[in-house]
Residue, then its C-alpha position, 0 to 999 in steps of 0.5 A: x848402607x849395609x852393616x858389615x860383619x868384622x871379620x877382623x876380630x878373628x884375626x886380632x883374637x887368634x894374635x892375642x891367642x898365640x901371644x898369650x901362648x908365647x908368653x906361657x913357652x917363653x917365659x914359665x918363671x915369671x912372678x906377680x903380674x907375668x905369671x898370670x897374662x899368659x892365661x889371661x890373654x889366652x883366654x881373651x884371645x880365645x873368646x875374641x875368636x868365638x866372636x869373630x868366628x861368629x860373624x864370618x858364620x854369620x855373614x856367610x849364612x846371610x849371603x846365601x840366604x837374603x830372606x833370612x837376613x831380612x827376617x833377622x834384621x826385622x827380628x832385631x828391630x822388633x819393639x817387642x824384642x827390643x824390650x824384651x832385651x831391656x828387661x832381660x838386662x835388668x833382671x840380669x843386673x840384679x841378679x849379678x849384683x845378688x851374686x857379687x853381695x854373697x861373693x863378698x861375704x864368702x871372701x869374708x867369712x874365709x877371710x879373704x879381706x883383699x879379694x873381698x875389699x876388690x868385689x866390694x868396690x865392684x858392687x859400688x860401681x855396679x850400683x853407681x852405673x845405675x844412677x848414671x844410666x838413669x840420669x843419662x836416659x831420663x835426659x834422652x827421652 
């Protein structure tokens, strides 16, 4: 069976894109949590859009051209390009969870105790994924 791109998330971006921009036009006065979803939806819609405009791209260049599709799938199923990808995400968690440290020291030296309190919790949950992912593979291999 043929992996088939979704399209659809093209449309459910461009959905979520116009109703953040609605929200932005209809609503300029709101307060708390309103005044930021405009921006916040916007902003989602707009990278689900890049996604699924990606995927027409895509499935569009690998209808035209199967060799390169099968080339690509290859690439994909690679075991050298499959670990690859593993140490990327691991050197990528690490590095985010460098960043998260000193982003929580800087909301604390300026005294941000919320902003630093949220990134805190964030950390810890970083980290507690970590053991759950090991648990969860070292029960699968």
């Amino acid at each position: 069976m043929k992996k088939q791109p979704k399209t659809y998330m093209f449309y459910i971006g461009i959905i979520i894109f116009v109703i953040g921009l609605l929200l932005k036009f209809l609503i300029p006065e709101s307060e708390g949590a309103m005044q930021s979803a405009p921006f916040v939806l916007t902003g989602f819609g707009a990278g689900i859009i890049g996604v699924g405009a990606a995927g027409i791209f895509r499935k569009k260049v690998f209808d035209k051209n199967p060799e390169k599709a099968k080339k690509y799938e290859i690439a994909e199923k690679d075991e050298r390009n499959i670990r690859l990808r593993e140490k990327a995400g691991i050197a990528s968690w690490y590095s985010t969870l460098f960043v998260l440290a000193i982003l929580s020291l800087v909301l604390l030296i300026l005294d941000y105790t919320l902003p630093c309190f949220l990134i805190i919790a964030a950390m810890f949950i970083h980290i507690i994924s970590l053991f759950v992912y090991i648990i969860i593979y070292n029960k699968k291999i």
